[in-house]
VOKE-302387 format. One line per 2 residues: number of its first residue (from 1); their letters; for each residue x, y, z of C-alpha. Coordinates in pm, 1 decimal. Example, Ala and Ser with C-alpha at 12.3 -4.5 7.8 and 13.67 -1.06 7.14 Angstrom:
1> AS> 1230.0:-450.0:780.0 | 1367.0:-106.0:714.0
! end
This chain:
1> XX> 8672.9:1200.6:22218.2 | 8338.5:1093.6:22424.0
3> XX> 8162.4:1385.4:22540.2 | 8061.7:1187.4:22884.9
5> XX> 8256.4:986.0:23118.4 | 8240.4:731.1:23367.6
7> XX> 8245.5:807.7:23726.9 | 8141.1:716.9:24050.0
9> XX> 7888.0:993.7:24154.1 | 7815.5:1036.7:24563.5
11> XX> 7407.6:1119.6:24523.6 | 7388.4:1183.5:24913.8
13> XX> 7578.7:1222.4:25228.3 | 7567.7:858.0:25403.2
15> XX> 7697.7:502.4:25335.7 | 7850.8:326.4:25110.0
17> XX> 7529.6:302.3:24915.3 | 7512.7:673.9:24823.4
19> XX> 7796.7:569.9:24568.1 | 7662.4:517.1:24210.3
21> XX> 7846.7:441.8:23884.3 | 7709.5:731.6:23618.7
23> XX> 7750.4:852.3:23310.1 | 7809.8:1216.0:23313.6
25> XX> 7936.9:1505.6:23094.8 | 8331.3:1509.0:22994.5
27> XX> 8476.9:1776.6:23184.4 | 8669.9:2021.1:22980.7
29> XX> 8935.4:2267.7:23003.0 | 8788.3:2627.4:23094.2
31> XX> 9098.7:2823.7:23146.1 | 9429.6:2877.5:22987.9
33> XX> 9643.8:2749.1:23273.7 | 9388.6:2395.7:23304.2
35> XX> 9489.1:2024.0:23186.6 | 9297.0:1746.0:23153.6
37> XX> 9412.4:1391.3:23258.7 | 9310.2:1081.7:23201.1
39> XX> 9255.0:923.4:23520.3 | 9406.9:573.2:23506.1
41> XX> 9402.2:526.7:23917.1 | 9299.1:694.9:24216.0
43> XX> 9416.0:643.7:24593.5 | 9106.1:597.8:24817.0
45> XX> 9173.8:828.3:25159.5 | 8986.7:845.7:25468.8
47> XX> 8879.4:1160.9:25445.2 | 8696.6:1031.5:25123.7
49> XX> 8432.4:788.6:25282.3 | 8459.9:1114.6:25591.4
51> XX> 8345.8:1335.9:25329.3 | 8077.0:1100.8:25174.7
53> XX> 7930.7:1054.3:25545.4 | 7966.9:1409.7:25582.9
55> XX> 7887.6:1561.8:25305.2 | 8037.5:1882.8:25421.8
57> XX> 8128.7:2153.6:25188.1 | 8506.1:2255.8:25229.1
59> XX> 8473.6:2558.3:24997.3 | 8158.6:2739.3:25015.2
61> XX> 8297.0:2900.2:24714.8 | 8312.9:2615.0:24480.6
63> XX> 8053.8:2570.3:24199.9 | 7793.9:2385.8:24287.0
65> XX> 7659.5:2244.8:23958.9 | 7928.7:1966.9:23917.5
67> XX> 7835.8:1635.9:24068.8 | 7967.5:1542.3:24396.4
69> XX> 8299.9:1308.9:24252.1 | 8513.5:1242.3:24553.8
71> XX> 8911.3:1127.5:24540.3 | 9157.4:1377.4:24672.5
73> XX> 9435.8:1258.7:24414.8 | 9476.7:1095.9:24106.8
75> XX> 9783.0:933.9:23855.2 | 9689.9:931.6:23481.2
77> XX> 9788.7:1099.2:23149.0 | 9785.0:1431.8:23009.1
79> XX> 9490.9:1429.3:22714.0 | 9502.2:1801.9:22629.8
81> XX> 9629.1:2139.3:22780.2 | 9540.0:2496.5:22778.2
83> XX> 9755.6:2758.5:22622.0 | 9923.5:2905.0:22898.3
85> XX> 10015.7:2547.5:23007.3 | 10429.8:2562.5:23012.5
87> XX> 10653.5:2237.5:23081.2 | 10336.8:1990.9:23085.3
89> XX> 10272.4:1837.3:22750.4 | 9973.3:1583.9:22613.8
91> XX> 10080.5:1222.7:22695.3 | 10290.6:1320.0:23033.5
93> XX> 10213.1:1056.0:23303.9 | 10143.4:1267.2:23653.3
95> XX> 9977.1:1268.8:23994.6 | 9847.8:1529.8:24151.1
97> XX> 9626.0:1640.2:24480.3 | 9294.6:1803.2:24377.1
99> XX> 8961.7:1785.2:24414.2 | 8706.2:1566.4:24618.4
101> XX> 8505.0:1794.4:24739.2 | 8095.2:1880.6:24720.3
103> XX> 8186.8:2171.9:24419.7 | 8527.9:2046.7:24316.0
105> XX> 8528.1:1713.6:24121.9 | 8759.4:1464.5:24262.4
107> XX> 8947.2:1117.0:24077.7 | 8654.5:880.0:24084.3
109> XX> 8641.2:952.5:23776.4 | 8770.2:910.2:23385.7
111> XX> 8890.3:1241.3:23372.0 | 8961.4:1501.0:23595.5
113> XX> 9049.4:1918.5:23501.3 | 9334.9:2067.0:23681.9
115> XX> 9559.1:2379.2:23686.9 | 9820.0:2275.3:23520.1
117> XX> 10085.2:2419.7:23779.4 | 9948.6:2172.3:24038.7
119> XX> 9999.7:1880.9:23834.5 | 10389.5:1684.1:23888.9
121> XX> 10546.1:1407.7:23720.9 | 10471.4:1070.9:23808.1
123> XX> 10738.7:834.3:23953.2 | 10880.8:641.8:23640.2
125> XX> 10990.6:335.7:23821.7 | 10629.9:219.3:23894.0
127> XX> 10291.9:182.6:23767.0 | 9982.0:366.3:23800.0
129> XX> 9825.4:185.6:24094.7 | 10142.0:176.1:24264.3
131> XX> 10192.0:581.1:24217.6 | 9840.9:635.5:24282.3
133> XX> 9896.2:504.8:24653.5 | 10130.8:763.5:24754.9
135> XX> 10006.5:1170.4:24659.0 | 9808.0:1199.8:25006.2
137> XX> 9955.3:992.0:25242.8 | 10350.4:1093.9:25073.4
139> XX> 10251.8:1490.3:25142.3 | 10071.0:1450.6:25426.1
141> XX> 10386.6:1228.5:25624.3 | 10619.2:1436.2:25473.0
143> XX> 10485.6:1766.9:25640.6 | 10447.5:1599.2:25925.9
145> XX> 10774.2:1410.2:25988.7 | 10975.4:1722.3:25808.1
147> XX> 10789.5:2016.1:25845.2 | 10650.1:1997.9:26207.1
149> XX> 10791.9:1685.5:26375.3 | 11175.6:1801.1:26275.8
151> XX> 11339.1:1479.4:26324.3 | 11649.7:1407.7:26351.0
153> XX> 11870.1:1117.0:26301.7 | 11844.5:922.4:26672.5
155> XX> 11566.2:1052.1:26786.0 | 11336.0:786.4:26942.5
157> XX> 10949.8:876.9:26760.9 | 10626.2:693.9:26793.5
159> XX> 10407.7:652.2:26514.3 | 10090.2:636.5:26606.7
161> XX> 9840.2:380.2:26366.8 | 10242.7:290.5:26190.0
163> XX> 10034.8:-7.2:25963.1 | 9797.2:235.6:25807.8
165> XX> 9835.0:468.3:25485.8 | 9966.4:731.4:25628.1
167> XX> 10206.9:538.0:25903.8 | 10367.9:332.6:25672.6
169> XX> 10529.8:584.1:25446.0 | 10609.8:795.1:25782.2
171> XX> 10826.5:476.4:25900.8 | 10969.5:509.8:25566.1
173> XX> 11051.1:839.2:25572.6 | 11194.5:845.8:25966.5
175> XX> 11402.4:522.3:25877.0 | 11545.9:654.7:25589.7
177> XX> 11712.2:1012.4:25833.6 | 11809.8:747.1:26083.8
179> XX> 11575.4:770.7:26338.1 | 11476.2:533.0:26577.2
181> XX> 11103.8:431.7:26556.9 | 10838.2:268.9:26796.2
183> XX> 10517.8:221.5:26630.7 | 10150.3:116.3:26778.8
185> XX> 9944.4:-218.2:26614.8 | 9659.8:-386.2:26668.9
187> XX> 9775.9:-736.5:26621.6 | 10037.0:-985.2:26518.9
189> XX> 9970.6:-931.8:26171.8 | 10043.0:-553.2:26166.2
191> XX> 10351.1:-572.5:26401.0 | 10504.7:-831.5:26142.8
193> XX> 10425.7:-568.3:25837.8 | 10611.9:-240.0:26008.6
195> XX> 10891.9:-398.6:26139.0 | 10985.8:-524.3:25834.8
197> XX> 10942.9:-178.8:25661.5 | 11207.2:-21.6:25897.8
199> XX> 11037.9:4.1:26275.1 | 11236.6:-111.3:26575.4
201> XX> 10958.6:-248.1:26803.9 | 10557.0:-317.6:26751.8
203> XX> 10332.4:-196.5:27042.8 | 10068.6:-412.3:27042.6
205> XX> 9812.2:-73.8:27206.5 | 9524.1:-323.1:27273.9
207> XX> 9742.9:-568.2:27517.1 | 10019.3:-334.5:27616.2
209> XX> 10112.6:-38.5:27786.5 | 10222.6:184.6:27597.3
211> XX> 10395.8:444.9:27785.4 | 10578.5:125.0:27991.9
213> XX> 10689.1:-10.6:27646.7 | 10823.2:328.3:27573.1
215> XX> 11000.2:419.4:27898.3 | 11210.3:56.1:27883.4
217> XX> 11266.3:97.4:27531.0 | 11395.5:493.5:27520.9
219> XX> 11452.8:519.0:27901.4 | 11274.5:809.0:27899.9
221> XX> 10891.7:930.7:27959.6 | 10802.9:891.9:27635.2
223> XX> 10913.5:967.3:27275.6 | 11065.2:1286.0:27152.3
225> XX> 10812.9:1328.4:26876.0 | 10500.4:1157.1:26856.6
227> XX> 10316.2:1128.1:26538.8 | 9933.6:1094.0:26580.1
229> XX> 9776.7:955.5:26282.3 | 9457.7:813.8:26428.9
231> XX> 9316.6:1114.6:26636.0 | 8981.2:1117.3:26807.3
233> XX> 9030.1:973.0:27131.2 | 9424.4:852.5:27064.3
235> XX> 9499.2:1235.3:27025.9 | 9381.2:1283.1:27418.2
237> XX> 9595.9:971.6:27524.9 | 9864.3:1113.9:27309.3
239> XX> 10020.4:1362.0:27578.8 | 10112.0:1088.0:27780.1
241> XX> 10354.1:935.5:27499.4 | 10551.6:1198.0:27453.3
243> XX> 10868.8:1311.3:27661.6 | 10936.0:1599.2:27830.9
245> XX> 11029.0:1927.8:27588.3 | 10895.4:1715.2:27304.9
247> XX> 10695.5:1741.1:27007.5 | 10311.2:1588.6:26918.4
249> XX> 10212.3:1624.6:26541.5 | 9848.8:1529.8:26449.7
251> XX> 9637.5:1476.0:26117.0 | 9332.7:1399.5:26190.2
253> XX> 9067.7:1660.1:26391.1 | 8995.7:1556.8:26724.8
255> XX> 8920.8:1641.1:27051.6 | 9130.7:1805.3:27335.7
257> XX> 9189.5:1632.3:27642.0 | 8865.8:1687.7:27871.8
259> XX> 9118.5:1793.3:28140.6 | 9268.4:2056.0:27906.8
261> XX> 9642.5:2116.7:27821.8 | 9796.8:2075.1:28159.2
263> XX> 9950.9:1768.9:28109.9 | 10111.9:1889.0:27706.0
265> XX> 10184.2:2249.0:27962.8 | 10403.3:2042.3:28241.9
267> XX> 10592.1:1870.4:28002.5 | 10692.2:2190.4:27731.6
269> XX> 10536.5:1985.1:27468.1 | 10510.6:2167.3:27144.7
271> XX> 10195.6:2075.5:26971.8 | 10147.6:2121.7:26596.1
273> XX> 9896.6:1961.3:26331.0 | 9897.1:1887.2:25933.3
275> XX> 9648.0:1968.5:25696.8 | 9733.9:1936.3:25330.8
277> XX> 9413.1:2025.3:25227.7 | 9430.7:2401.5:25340.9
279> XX> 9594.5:2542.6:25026.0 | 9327.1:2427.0:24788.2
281> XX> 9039.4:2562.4:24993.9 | 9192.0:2864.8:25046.4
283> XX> 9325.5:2891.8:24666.0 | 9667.0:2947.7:24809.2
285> XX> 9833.0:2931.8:24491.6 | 10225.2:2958.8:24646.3
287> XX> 10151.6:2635.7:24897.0 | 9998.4:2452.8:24656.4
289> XX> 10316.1:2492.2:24449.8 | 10537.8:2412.3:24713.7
291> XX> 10320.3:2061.2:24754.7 | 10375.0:2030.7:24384.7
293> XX> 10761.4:2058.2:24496.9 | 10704.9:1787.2:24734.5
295> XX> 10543.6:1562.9:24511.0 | 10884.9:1598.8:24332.5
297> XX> 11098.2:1492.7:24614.0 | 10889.6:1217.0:24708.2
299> XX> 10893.6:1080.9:24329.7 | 11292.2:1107.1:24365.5
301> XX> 11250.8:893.4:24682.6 | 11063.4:622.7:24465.3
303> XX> 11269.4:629.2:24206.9 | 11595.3:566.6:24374.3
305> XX> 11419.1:253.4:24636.8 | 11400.5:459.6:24917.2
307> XX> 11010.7:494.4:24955.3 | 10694.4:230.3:24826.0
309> XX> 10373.3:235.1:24935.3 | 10207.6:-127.0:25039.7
311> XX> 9861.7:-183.6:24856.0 | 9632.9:-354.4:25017.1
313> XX> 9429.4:-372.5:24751.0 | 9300.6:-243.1:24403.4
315> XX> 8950.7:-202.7:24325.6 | 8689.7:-110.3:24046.5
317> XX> 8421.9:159.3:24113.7 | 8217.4:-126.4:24203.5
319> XX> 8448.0:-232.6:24492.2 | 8489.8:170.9:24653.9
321> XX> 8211.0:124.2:24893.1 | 8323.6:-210.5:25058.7
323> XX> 8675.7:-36.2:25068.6 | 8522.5:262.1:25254.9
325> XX> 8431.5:30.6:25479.3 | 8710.6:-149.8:25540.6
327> XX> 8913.6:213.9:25592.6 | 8671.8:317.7:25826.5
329> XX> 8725.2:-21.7:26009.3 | 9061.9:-33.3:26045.8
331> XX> 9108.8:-307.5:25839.2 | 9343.8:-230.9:25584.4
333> XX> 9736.9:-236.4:25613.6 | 9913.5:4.2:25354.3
335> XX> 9681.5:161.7:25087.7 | 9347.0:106.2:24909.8
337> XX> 9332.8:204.6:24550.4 | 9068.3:250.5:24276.5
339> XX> 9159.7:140.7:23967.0 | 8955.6:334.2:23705.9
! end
């Protein structure tokens, strides 16, 4: 085996132009308990092109030799394992959430080192590109439609941003338990895409009220969970969408209201947030295994047609940056993925 690799290298914090394709040492396995995969495809998150404007260090910890490689997750093959590796063996197919950080090489790579504990079996029904969509946004919906939202079948929930990554599988998830989902678009295009994945009415948030559409379609102030998955300034506005004694989940860091929590305080909202990301800076070995247990389920949920992620497309390391872009934008419906 090679002892370099191909990967796309962030030189600099900034634009797309700070990515460059290099050739760069092979990782290799340092511990015991590590695998290494062979990265066949990676998904390509927002908080990748966030971290390559950013350049922020989640874990001050980290090693800081390693070349900045982002990717949060990754789909390939196992190439060789350590000897305290136990029910992973060398030519498994898996996914996994790792990585992507300034210190901790991420999936824009050929290969990528992991503990093998945080490694999970791939779905077998589908291919690389198509698994390699799912890892972030399946986790990250899951903990927030299961773990903090708490739905129930017949509740009526509002998915913020519902033709994105993330919203998409959320719908998913929520039609699957029965619930009853109204979910906010930009345009025509969009509205089309997530009411054919299981939504039950398009808000169209740059023409339309949104709390009006919401009061005539649940007849009541708002939904009983909302799920903001486009933050910033949407998080603020967010209150307002959400009924009395209900519940407001968020992903993405943002802003409080500049008025405070009066309005979240009137109504008896409960207010709760999702970050995935938290075990692995804080090397919180039992969460990371219970991810690695939700990778699992959401596998199942592929594998028996109750859960696909839309790709909007598939690109080379030469196509990341224009995909960063189009992320960043707001341009995308369903997933971006980097074919390696």
């Amino acid at each position: 085996m090679s002892e370099t690799m191909r990967a796309l290298v962030m030189v600099a914090p900034g634009g797309p132009e700070v990515l460059q394709v290099r050739e760069i040492a092979r990782p290799k396995i340092e511990r015991p308990s590590d695998v290494l995969v062979r990265v066949i495809a990676a998904g390509v998150n927002p908080a990748d092109w966030q971290n390559r404007k950013s350049g922020q260090r989640h874990d001050p910890s980290a090693a800081t030799g390693s070349p900045t490689i982002l990717g949060i997750d990754g789909v390939g093959v196992i190439e060789e394992t350590g000897d305290a590796v136990d029910g992973i063996t060398v030519g498994d197919e898996v996914w996994y959430i790792d990585g992507g950080y300034p210190g901790n090489p991420g999936s824009y790579a050929e290969f990528k080192v992991i503990h093998g504990g945080y490694v999970s079996r791939k779905p077998a029904s589908v291919d690389f590109v198509q698994a390699a969509a799912l890892p972030v946004v399946g986790l990250t919906a899951w903990e927030a439609v299961f773990d903090k939202g708490n739905v129930k079948s017949g509740d009526h929930v509002l998915v913020h941003g519902g033709a994105g990554g993330l919203g998409h599988i959320a719908i998913q998830y929520l039609a699957n338990i029965g619930a009853r989902t109204a979910t906010t678009v930009s345009n025509d295009v969009k509205a089309k895409f997530v009411l054919g994945i299981g939504a039950e009415i398009a808000i169209r948030y740059r023409s339309e009220d949104v709390n009006e559409k919401l009061r005539s379609w649940s007849g009541k102030d708002g939904a009983a969970v909302v799920f903001d998955f486009v933050g910033h300034e949407n998080f603020a506005r967010s209150f307002e969408h959400v009924a009395p004694y209900g519940r407001l989940v968020n992903t993405v860091v943002s802003d409080w209201p500049s008025g405070g929590n009066a309005l979240a305080e009137w109504k008896n909202l409960d207010v709760s947030f999702v970050n995935i990301g938290l075990p692995q800076i804080a090397r919180d070995h039992r969460n990371r295994l219970r991810q690695v247990t939700v990778l699992d389920a959401i596998a199942d949920l592929v594998d028996t047609g109750k859960l696909r992620a839309h790709i909007d497309r598939a690109v080379s390391f030469d196509g990341v940056g224009e995909a960063h872009r189009a992320l960043e934008a707001g341009e995308t419906i369903g997933r971006v993925v980097l074919r390696i």
